[in-house]
C-alpha positions as a Markdown table, in Angstrom:
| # | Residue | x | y | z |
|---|---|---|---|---|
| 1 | Unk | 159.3 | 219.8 | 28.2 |
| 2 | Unk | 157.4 | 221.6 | 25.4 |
| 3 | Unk | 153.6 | 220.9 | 26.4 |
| 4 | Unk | 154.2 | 220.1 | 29.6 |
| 5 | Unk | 152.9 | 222.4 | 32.9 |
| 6 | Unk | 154.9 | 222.6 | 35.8 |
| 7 | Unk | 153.6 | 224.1 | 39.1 |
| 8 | Unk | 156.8 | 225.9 | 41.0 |
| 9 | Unk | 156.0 | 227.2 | 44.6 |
| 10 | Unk | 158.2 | 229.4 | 46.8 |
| 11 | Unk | 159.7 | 230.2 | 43.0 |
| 12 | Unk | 159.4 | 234.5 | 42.7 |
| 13 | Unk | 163.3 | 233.6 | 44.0 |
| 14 | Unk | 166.3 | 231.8 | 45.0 |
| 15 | Unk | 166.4 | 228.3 | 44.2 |
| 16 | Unk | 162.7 | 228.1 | 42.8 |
| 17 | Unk | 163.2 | 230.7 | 40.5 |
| 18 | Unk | 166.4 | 229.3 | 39.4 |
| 19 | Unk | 164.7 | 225.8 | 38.9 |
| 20 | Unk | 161.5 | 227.5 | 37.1 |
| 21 | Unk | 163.9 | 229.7 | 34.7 |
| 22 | Unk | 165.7 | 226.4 | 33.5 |
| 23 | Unk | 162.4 | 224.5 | 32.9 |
| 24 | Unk | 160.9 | 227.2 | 31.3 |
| 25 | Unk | 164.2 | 227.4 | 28.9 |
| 26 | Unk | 163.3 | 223.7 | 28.4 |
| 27 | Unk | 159.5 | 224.2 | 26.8 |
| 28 | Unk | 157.6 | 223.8 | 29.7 |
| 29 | Unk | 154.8 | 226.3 | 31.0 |
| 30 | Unk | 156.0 | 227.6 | 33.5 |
| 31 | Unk | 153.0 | 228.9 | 36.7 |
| 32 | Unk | 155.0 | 230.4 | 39.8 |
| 33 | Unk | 154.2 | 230.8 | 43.6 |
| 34 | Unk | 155.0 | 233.7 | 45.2 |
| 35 | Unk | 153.6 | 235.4 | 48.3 |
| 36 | Unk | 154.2 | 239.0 | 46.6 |
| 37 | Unk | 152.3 | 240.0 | 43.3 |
| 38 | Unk | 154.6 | 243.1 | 42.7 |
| 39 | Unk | 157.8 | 240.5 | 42.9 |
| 40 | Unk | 155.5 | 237.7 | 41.4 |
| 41 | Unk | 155.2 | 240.0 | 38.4 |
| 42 | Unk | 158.9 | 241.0 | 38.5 |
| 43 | Unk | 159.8 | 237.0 | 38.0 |
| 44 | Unk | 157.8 | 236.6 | 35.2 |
| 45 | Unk | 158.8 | 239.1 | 33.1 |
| 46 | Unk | 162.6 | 238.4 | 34.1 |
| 47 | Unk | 161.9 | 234.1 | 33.5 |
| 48 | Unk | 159.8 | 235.2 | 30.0 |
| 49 | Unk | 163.1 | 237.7 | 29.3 |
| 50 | Unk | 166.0 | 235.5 | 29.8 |
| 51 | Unk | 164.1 | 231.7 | 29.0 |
| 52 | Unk | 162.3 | 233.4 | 25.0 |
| 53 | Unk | 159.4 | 231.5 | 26.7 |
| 54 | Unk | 156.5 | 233.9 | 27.0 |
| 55 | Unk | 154.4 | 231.0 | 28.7 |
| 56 | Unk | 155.3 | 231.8 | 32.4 |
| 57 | Unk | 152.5 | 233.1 | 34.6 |
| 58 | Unk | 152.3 | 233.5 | 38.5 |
| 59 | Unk | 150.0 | 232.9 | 41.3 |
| 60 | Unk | 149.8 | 234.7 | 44.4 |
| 61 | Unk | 149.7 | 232.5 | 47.4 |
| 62 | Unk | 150.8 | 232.9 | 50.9 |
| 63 | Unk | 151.8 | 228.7 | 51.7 |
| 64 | Unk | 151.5 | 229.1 | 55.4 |
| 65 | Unk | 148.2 | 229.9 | 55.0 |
| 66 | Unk | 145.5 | 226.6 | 54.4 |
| 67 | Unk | 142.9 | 228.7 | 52.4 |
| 68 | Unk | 145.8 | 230.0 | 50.1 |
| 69 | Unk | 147.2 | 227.0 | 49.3 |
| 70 | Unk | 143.2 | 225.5 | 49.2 |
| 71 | Unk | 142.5 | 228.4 | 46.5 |
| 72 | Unk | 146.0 | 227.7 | 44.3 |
| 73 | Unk | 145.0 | 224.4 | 43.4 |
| 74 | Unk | 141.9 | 225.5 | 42.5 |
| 75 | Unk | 142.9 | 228.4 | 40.4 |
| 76 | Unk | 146.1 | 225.6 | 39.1 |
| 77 | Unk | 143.6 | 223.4 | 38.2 |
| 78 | Unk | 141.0 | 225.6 | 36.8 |
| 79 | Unk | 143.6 | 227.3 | 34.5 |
| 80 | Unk | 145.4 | 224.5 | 32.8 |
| 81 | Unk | 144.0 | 221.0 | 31.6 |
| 82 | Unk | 146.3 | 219.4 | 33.7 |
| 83 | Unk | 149.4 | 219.6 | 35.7 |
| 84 | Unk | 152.5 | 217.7 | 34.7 |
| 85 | Unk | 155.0 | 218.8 | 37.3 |
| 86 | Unk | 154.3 | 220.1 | 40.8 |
| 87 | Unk | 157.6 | 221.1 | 42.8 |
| 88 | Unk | 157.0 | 222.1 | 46.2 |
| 89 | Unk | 160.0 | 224.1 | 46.8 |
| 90 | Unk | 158.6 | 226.8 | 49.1 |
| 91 | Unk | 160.7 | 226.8 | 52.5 |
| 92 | Unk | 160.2 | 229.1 | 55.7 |
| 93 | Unk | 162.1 | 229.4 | 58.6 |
| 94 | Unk | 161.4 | 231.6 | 62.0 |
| 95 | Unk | 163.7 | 232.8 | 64.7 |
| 96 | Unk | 161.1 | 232.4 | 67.2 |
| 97 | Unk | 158.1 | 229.8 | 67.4 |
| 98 | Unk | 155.2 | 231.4 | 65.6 |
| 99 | Unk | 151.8 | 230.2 | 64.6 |
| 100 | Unk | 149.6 | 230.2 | 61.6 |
| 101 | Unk | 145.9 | 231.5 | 61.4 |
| 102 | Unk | 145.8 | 227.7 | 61.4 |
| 103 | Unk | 147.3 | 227.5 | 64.4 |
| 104 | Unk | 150.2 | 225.5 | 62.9 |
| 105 | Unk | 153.6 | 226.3 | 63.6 |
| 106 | Unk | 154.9 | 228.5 | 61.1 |
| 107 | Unk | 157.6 | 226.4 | 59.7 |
| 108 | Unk | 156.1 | 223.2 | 60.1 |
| 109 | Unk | 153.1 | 224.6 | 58.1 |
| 110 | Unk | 154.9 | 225.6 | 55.1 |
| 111 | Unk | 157.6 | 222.9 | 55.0 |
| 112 | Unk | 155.5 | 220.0 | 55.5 |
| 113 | Unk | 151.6 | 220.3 | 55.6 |
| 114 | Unk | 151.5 | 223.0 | 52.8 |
| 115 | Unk | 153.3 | 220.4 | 50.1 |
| 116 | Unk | 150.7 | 217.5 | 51.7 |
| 117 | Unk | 148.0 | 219.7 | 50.8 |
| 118 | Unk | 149.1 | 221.1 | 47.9 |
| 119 | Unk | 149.8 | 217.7 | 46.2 |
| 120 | Unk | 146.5 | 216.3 | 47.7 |
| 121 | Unk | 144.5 | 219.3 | 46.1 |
| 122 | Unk | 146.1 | 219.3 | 42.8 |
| 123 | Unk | 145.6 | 215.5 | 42.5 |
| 124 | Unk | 142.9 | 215.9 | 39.7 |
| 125 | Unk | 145.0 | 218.0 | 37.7 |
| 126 | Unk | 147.9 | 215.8 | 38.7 |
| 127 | Unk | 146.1 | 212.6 | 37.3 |
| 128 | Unk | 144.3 | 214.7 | 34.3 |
| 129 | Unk | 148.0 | 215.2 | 32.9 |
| 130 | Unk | 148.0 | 211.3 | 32.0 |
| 131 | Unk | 151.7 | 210.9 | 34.1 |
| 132 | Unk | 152.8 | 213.4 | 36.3 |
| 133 | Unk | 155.6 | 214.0 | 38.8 |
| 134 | Unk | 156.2 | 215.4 | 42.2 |
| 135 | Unk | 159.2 | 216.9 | 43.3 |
| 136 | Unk | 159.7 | 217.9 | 47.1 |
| 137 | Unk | 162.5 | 220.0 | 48.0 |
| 138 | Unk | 164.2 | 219.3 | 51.1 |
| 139 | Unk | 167.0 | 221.1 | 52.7 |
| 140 | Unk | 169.0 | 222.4 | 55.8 |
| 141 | Unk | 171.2 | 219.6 | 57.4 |
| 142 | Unk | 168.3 | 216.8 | 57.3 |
| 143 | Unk | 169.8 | 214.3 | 59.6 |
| 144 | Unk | 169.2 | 213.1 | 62.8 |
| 145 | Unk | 165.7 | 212.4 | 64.6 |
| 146 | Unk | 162.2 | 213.6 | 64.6 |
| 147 | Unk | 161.4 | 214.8 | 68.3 |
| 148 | Unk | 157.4 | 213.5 | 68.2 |
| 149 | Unk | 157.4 | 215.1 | 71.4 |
| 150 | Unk | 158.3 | 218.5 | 70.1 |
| 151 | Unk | 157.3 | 218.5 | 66.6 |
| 152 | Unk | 155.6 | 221.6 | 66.5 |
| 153 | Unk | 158.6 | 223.4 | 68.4 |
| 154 | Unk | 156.0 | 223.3 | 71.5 |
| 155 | Unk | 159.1 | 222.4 | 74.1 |
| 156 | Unk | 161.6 | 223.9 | 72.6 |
| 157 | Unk | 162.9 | 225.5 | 70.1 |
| 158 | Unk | 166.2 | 227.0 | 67.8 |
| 159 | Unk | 164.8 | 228.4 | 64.2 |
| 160 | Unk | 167.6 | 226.5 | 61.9 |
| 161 | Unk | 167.9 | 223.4 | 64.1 |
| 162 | Unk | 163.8 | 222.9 | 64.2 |
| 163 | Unk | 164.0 | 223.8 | 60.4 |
| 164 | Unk | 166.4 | 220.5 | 59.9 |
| 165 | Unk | 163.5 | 218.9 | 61.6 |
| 166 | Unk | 160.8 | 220.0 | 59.4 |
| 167 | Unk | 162.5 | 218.7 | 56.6 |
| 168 | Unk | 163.0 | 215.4 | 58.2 |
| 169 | Unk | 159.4 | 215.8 | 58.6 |
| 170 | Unk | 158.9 | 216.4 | 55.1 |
| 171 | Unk | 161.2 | 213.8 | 53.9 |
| 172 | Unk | 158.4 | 211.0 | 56.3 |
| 173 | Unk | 155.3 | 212.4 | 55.0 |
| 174 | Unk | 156.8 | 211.9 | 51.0 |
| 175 | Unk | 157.6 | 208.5 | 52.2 |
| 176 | Unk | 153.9 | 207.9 | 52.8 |
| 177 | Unk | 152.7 | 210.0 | 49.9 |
| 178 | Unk | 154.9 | 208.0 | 47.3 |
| 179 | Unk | 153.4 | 204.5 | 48.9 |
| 180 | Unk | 149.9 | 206.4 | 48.7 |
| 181 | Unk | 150.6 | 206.9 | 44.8 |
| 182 | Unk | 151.8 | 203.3 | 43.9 |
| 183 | Unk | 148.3 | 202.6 | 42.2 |
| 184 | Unk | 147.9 | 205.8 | 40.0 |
| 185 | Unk | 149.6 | 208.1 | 36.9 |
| 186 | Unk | 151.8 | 210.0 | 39.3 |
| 187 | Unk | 155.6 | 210.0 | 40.9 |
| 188 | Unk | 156.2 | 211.3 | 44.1 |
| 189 | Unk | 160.3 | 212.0 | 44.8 |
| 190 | Unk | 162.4 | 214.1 | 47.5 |
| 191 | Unk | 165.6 | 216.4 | 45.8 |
| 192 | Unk | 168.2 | 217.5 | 48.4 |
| 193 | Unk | 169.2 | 221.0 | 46.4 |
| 194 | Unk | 172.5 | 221.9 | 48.5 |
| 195 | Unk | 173.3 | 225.1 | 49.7 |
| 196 | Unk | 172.9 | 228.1 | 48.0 |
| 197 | Unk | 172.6 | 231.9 | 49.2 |
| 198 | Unk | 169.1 | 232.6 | 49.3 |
| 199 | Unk | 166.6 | 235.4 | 50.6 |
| 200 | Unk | 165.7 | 233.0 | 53.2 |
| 201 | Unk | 169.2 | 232.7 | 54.6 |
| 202 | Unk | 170.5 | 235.9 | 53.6 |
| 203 | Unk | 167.8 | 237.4 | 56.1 |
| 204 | Unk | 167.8 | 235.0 | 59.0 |
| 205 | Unk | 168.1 | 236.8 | 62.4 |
| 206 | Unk | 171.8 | 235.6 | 65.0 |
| 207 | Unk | 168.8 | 234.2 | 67.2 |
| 208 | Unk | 167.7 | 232.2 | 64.2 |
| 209 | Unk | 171.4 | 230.0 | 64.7 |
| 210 | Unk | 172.3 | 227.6 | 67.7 |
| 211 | Unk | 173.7 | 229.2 | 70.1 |
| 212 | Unk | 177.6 | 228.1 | 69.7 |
| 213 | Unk | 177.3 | 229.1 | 66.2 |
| 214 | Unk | 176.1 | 232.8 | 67.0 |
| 215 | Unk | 179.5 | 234.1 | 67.4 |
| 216 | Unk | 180.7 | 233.6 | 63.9 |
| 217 | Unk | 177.2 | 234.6 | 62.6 |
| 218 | Unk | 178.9 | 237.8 | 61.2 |
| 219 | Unk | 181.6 | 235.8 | 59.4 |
| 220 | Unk | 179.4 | 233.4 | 58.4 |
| 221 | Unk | 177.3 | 236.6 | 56.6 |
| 222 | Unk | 180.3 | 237.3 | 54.9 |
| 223 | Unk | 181.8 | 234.2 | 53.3 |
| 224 | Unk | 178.2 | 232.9 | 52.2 |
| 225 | Unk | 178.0 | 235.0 | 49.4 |
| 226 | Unk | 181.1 | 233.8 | 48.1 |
| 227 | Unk | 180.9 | 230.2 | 49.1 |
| 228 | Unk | 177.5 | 229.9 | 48.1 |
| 229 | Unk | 176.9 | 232.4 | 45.3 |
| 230 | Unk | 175.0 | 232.2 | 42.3 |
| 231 | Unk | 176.7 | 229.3 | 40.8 |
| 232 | Unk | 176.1 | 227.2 | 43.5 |
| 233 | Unk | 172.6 | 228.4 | 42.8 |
| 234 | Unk | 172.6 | 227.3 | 39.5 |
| 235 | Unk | 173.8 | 223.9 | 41.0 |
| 236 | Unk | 171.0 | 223.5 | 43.1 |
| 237 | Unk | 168.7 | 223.0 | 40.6 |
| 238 | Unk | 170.1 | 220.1 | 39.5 |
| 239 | Unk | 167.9 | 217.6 | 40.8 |
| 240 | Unk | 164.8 | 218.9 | 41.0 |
| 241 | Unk | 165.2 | 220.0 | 37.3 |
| 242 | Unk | 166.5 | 216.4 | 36.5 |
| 243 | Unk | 163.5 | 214.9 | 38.1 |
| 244 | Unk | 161.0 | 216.9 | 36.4 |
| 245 | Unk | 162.0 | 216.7 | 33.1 |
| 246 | Unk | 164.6 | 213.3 | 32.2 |
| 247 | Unk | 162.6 | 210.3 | 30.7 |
| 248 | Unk | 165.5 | 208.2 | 33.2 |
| 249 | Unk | 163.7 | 208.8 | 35.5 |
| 250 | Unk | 159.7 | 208.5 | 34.1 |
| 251 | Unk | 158.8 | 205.8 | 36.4 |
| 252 | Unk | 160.8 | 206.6 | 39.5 |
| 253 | Unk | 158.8 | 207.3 | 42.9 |
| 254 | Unk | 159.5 | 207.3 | 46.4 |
| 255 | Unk | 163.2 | 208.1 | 45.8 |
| 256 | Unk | 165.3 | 210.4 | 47.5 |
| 257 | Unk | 168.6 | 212.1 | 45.1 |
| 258 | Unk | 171.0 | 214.3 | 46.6 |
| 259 | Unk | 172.0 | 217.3 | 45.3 |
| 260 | Unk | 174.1 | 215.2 | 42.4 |
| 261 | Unk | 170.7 | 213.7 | 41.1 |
| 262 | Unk | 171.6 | 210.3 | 42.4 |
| 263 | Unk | 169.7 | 208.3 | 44.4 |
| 264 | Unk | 171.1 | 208.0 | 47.8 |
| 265 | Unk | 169.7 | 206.3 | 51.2 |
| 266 | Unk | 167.0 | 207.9 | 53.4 |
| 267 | Unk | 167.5 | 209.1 | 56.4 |
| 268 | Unk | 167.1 | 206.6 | 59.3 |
| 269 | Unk | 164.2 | 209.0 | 61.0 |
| 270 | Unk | 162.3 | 208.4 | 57.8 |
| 271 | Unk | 162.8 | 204.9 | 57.6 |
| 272 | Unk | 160.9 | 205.1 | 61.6 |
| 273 | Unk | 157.1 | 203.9 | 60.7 |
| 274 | Unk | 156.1 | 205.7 | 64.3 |
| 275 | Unk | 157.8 | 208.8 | 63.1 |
| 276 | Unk | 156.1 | 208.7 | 59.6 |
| 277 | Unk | 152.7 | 207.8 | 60.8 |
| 278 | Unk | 152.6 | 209.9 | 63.4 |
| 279 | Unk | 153.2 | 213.3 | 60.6 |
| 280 | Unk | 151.3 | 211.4 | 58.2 |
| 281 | Unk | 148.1 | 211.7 | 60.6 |
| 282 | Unk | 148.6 | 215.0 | 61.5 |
| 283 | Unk | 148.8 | 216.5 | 57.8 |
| 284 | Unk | 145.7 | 214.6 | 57.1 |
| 285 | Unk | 143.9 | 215.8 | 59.9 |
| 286 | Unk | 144.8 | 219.2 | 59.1 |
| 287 | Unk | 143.7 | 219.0 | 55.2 |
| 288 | Unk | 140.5 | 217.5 | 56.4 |
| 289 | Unk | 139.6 | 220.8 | 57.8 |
| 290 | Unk | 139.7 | 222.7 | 54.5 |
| 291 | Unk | 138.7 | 219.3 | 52.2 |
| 292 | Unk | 135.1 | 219.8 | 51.2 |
């Protein structure tokens, strides 16, 4: 990876730091994400520290938020000459149904339109690089179907169930964007990390969980930091750092790998052209609004 750039969001900790640290041990220049400058800061030195890679910088960026993830490609792309790897890896999930200044839902808005974005922004820099690839993180238990009906959480909704479904969502849109890229310099694939014990889970709410699960929340709170402890943090960052930096897979796109880096099946709701178009239309229509 020495003299390549790779673009990490959601990476100031958990799984995206984890990632950024081993592709900064790898060469790479490493730019993180975070919506924090004090913990931002805090990631860089300890990636410089522990990688002996002094190229690791951040950028402060709040992905539920169009205009911030408008202003970090631009600042991306103004800072280097191009952009080899760009890993969306920045997750959110709510206990309650919450909208962006956008007027997006929360977890919709940073799971799926902030990556479509992102990527769409960064293109220049993406294509500048010569070849480039994009890595988007999914997650949760992403099986199942997309509920068009309720795919902002307008009907109902439970924070870790709807999350599942934003990650299906996720997993559609990539479909779309990889076909979109079949013409040009630059690889579009979906990693499935595994579970790990995160900030994000460590601080979901009980009313974030289903309600049959709720009574063992408390167990659950205790057995995850075992279960799920910092190796199998380590672990998840398996594929995503696989697909960023092994020439296997140079020319790979539209590809989904599990958590073992081997390409498995997509999920049947992603394989529904209704369901894709359907998120397709409405991440462009939102971009639109911010695309000059």
């Amino acid at each position: 990876m020495e003299g390549k750039t790779v673009l990490v969001t959601g990476s100031t900790g958990g799984i995206g730091k984890e990632t950024a640290r081993r592709l900064a041990g790898l060469g790479a220049g490493v730019i993180l994400v975070g919506r924090d400058k004090t913990r931002a800061d805090a990631a860089v030195g300890d990636i410089r520290h522990s990688s002996g890679n002094e190229n690791v910088t951040a950028i402060t960026a709040d992905m539920s938020r169009l205009r911030d993830v408008h202003r970090l490609a631009q600042e991306a792309s103004t800072r280097t000459g191009g952009v080899d790897v760009l890993i969306n890896n920045a997750g959110a999930t709510r206990s309650h149904r919450e909208l962006t200044e956008d007027g997006i839902e929360t977890t919709f808005a940073v799971n799926v339109v902030a990556p479509f974005c992102l990527t769409h922004w960064l293109m220049p820099a993406l294509t500048a690089s010569g070849t480039a690839r994009v890595i988007n993180i999914t997650g949760g238990i992403p099986r199942g179907r997309v509920d068009l009906n309720n795919l902002q959480g307008e009907k109902s909704y439970v924070g870790l169930s709807f999350y599942n479904q934003t990650k299906l969502a996720q997993m559609a849109m990539s479909y779309c964007f990889a076909q979109e890229l079949t013409a040009m310099p630059v690889t579009l694939n979906v990693a499935y990390p595994g579970h790990a014990y995160t900030s994000m889970n460590k601080n979901l709410t009980i009313g974030t969980y289903p309600p049959l699960a709720r009574p063992i929340v408390p167990l659950l709170r205790l057995a995850m930091p075992v279960v799920y402890g910092h190796r199998a943090l380590l672990k998840a960052t398996r594929s995503s750092v696989y697909l960023a930096s092994s020439p296997e897979v140079q020319d790979t796109s539209g590809t989904y790998f599990n958590s073992k880096a081997t390409p498995t099946p997509w999920p049947e709701a992603v394989l529904d052209a209704t369901t894709r178009n359907t998120i397709w239309e409405l991440c462009e229509t939102q971009r639109d609004r911010l695309t000059p």
